[in-house]
C-alpha positions in Angstrom: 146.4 236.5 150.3 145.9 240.0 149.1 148.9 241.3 151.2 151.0 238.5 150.1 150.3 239.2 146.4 151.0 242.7 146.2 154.4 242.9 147.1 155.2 239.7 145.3 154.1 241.3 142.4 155.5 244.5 142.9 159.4 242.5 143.5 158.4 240.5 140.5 158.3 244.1 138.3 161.2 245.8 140.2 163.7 242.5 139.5 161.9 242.0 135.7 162.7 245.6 135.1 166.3 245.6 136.2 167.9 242.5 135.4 165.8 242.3 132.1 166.1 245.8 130.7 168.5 248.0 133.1 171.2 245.6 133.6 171.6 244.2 130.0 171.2 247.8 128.9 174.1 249.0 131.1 176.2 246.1 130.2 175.8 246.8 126.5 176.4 250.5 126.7 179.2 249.8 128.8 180.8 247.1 126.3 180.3 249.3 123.2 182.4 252.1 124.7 185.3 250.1 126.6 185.1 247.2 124.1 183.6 248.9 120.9 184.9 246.1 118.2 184.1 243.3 120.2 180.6 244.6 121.3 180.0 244.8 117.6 181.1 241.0 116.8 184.8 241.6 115.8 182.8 241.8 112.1 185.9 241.4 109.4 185.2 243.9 106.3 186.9 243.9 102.9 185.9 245.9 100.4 183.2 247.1 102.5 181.3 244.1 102.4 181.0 241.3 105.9 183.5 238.3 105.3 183.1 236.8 109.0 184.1 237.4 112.5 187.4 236.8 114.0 185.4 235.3 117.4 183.6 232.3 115.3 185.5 229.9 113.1 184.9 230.0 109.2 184.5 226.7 107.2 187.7 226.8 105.0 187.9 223.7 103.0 189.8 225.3 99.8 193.2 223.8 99.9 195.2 227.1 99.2 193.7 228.8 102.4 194.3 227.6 105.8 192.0 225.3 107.6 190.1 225.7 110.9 189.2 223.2 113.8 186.0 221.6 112.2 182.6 222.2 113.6 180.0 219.9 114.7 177.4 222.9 114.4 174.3 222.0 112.2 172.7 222.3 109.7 175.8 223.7 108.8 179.2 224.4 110.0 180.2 227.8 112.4 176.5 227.9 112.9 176.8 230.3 115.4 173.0 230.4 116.3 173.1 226.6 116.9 176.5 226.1 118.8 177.5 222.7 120.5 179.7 220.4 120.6 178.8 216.7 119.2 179.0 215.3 122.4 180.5 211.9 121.2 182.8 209.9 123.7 186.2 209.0 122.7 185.1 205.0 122.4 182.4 206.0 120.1 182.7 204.3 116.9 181.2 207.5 115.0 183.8 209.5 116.6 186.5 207.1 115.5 184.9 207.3 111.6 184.6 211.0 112.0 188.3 211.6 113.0 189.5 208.8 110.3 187.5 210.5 107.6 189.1 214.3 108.3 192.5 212.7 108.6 191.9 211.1 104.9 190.7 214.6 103.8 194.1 216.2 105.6 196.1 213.4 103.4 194.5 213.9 100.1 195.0 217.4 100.3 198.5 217.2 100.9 199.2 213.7 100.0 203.2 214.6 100.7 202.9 215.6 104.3 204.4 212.5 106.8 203.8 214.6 109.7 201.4 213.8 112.4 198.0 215.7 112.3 197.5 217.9 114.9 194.7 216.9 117.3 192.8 220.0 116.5 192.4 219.4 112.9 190.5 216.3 113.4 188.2 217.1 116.4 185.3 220.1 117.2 185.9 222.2 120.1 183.0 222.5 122.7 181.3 225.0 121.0 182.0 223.7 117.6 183.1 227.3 116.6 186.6 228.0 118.0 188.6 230.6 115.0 191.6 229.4 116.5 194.0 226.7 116.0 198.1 226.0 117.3 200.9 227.6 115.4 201.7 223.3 115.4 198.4 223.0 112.7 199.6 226.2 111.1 202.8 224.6 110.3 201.0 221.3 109.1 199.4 223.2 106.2 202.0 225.9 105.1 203.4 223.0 102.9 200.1 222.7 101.1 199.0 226.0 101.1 202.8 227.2 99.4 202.4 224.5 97.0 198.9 225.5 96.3 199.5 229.1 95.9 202.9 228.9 94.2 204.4 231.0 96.9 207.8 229.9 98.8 206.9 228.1 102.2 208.9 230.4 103.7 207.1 233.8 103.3 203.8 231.7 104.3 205.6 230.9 107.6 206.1 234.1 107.8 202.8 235.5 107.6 201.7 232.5 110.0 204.6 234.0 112.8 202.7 237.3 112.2 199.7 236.3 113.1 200.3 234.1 116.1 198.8 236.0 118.7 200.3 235.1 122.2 198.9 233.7 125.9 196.6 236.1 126.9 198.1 239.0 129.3 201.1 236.2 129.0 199.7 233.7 131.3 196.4 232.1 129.7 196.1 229.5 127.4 198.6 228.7 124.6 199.3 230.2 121.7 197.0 230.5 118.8 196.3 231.6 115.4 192.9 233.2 113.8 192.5 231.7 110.7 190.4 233.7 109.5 193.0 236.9 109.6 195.6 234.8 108.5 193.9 233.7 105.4 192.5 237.4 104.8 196.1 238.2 104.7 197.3 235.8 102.7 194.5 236.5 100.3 196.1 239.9 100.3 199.4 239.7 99.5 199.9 236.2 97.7 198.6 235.1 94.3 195.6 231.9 93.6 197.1 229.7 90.9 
């Protein structure tokens, strides 16, 4: 038994100590000099102070800023240390409520707007923190968020163009807006009412 233990216990230190403290410590080091924003939390400052993170969504519900994909984090929304989708099924009646009730909010908001709401408005992503959402939802809200602000549409379609960010390496996925940057910038150069 003896001759058994020993080197099981001796792998059992060797692995522990590499892929618990070597590998993540590589890893890390690695990601802070190749990727040194990122590594950090892509951490948004203004004024010196934190105001989010452009890889988690921010829960804008103010209806002169843009609004994000909604979250079905707890206790509250872009809980980033509790992230997960709400795993309802699309014949779910809660679902159906849920949808029904954000596309109410949507109309209230901008009781003018005829279009159809973007799918992304109305449901949580997977992890129930996605910053993104289409240059299609953009363009929902810049009605509202002009009107709002008191600023022509046009110069908030503008900023939205700005800050539509591409497929990545001009293959992958679609294209996509950060809300959070795009609200920081308007914030910046356009007036509250």
């Amino acid at each position: 038994m003896k001759t058994l233990l020993r080197p099981a216990l001796s792998l059992f230190v060797v692995l522990t100590l590499m892929t618990g403290f070597l590998y993540p410590l590589l890893v890390t080091g690695v990601s802070k000099i190749a990727f040194p924003d990122e590594a950090a939390g892509s951490i948004v400052e203004r004024d010196g102070k934190p105001v989010g993170s452009l890889l988690i969504g921010q829960n804008f519900t103010d209806p002169g800023h843009f609004w994000g994909r909604p979250s079905a984090t707890g206790p509250q929304p872009n809980n980033a240390s509790n992230s997960s989708g709400s795993n309802l099924g699309p014949n779910n009646p809660a679902l159906a409520d849920a949808v029904k009730a954000r596309i109410d909010a949507l109309r209230a908001a901008d009781p003018g707007n005829t279009q159809p709401v973007p799918v992304e408005l109305v449901t949580a992503s997977a992890s129930g923190l996605d910053p993104h959402i289409s240059p299609a939802a953009a363009e929902f809200q810049v009605g509202r968020v002009a009107r709002v602000r008191g600023v022509d549409a046009a110069k908030v379609r503008e900023l939205v163009a700005q800050h539509t960010e591409g497929r990545q390496f001009g293959v992958f996925g679609e294209p996509r807006v950060n809300v959070l940057a795009l609200n920081l910038a308007l914030d910046a150069i356009t007036p509250r009412k």
